[in-house]
C-alpha positions as CSV (number, residue, x, y, z in Angstrom):
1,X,-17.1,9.3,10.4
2,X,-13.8,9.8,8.7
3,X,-13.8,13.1,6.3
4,X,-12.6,12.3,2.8
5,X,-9.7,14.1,1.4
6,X,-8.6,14.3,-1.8
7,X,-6.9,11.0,-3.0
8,X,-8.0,9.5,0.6
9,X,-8.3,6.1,-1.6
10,X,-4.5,6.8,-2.3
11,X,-3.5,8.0,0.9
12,X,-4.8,4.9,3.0
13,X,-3.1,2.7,0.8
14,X,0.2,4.1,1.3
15,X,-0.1,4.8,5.1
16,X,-1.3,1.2,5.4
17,X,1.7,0.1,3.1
18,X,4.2,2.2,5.4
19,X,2.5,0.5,8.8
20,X,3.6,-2.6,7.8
21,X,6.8,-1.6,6.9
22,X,7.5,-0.4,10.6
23,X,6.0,-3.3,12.2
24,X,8.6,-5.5,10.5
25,X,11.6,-3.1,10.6
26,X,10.8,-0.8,13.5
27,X,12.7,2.5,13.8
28,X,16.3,2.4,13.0
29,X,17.4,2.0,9.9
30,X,18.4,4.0,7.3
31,X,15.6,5.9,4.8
32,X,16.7,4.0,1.7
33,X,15.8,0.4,3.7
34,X,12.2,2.1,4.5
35,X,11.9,3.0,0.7
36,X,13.5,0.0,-0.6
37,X,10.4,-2.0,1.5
38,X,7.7,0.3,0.3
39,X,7.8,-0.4,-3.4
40,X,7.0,-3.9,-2.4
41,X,4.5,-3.1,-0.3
42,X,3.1,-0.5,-3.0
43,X,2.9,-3.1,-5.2
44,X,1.1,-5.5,-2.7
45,X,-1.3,-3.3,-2.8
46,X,-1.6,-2.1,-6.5
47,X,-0.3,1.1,-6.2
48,X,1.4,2.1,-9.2
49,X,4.5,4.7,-8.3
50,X,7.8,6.2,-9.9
51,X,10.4,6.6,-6.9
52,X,13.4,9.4,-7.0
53,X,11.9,11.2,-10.2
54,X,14.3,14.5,-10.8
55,X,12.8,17.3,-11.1
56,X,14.3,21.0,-12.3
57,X,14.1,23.9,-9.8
58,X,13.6,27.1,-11.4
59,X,14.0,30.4,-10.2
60,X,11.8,33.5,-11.1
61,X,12.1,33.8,-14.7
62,X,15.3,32.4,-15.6
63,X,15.1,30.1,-18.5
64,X,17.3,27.5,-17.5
65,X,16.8,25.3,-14.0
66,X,19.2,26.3,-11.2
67,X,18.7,22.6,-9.4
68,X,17.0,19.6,-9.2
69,X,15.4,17.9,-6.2
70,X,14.2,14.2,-6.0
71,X,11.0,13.3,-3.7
72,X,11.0,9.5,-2.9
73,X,8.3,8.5,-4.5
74,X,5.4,10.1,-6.5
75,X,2.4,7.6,-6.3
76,X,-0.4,7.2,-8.9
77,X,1.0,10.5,-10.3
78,X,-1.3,12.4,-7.9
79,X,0.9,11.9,-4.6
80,X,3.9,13.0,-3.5
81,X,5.5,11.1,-0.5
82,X,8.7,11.9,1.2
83,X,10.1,10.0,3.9
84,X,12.4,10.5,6.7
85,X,14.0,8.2,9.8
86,X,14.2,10.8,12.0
87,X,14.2,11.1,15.8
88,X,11.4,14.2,15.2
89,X,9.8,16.1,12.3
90,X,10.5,19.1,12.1
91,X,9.3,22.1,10.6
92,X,12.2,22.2,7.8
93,X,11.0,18.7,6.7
94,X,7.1,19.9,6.5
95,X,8.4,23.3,4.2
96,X,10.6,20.5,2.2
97,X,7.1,18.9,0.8
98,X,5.6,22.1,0.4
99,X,8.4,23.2,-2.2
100,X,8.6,19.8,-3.4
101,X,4.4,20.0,-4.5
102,X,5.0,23.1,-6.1
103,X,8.0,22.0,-8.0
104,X,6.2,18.8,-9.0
105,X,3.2,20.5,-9.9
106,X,1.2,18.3,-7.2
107,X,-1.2,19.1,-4.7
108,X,-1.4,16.4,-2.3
109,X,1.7,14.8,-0.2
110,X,2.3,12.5,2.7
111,X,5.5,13.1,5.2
112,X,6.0,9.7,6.3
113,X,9.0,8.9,9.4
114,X,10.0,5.8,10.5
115,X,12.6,7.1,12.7
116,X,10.2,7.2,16.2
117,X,8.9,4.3,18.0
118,X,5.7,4.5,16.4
119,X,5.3,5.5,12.6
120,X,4.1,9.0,12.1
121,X,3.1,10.8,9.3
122,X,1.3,14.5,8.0
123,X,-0.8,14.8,4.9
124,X,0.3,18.2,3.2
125,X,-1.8,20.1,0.7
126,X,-0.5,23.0,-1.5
């Protein structure tokens, strides 16, 4: 029996979405192919999503933003997804989401990379 997370509903659609984007594709290309084939996929699927939304970094108490960071896509406003096409994830990608969630105000994400053989992916949680 499968547990169900939070936004499970969500997150299956979007890992099913990204599996058939690597069994087309494969590894290889570069990210912006892999998200440039998602929002079709997303909305073969009925996912609703905003992709590349900006959003301000601020620090401490400072009134005015010091940054801004884009995650790839923010799906049914409840999850963030960030993808990568790279050999290996790595621990600097995982901490990436994890700033990204708190920044967006989000508490669920999905680390998606099409850069291996097979797809892989981790579900964050803040």
């Amino acid at each position: 029996m499968t547990p169900d997370y939070k936004y499970s509903d969500i997150t299956k659609k979007i890992i099913g979405a990204s599996f058939e984007v690597h069994k087309f594709f494969g590894n290889g290309f570069q990210e912006v192919i892999y998200q440039r084939a998602l929002t079709y996929e997303f909305r073969q699927v009925d996912l609703s999503f905003a992709r590349e939304i900006e959003q301000d970094i601020f620090y401490k108490d400072l009134p005015d933003p010091i940054g801004k960071r884009r995650a790839d896509f923010v799906v049914e406003g409840k999850v963030l997804v960030e993808l990568k096409a790279v050999g290996q994830l790595d621990e600097i990608h995982m901490n990436q989401v994890l700033n990204y969630l708190k920044a967006y105000k989000l508490e669920v994400a999905l680390l998606i990379n099409f850069g291996t053989k097979s797809l892989t992916f981790k579900r964050l949680i803040l």
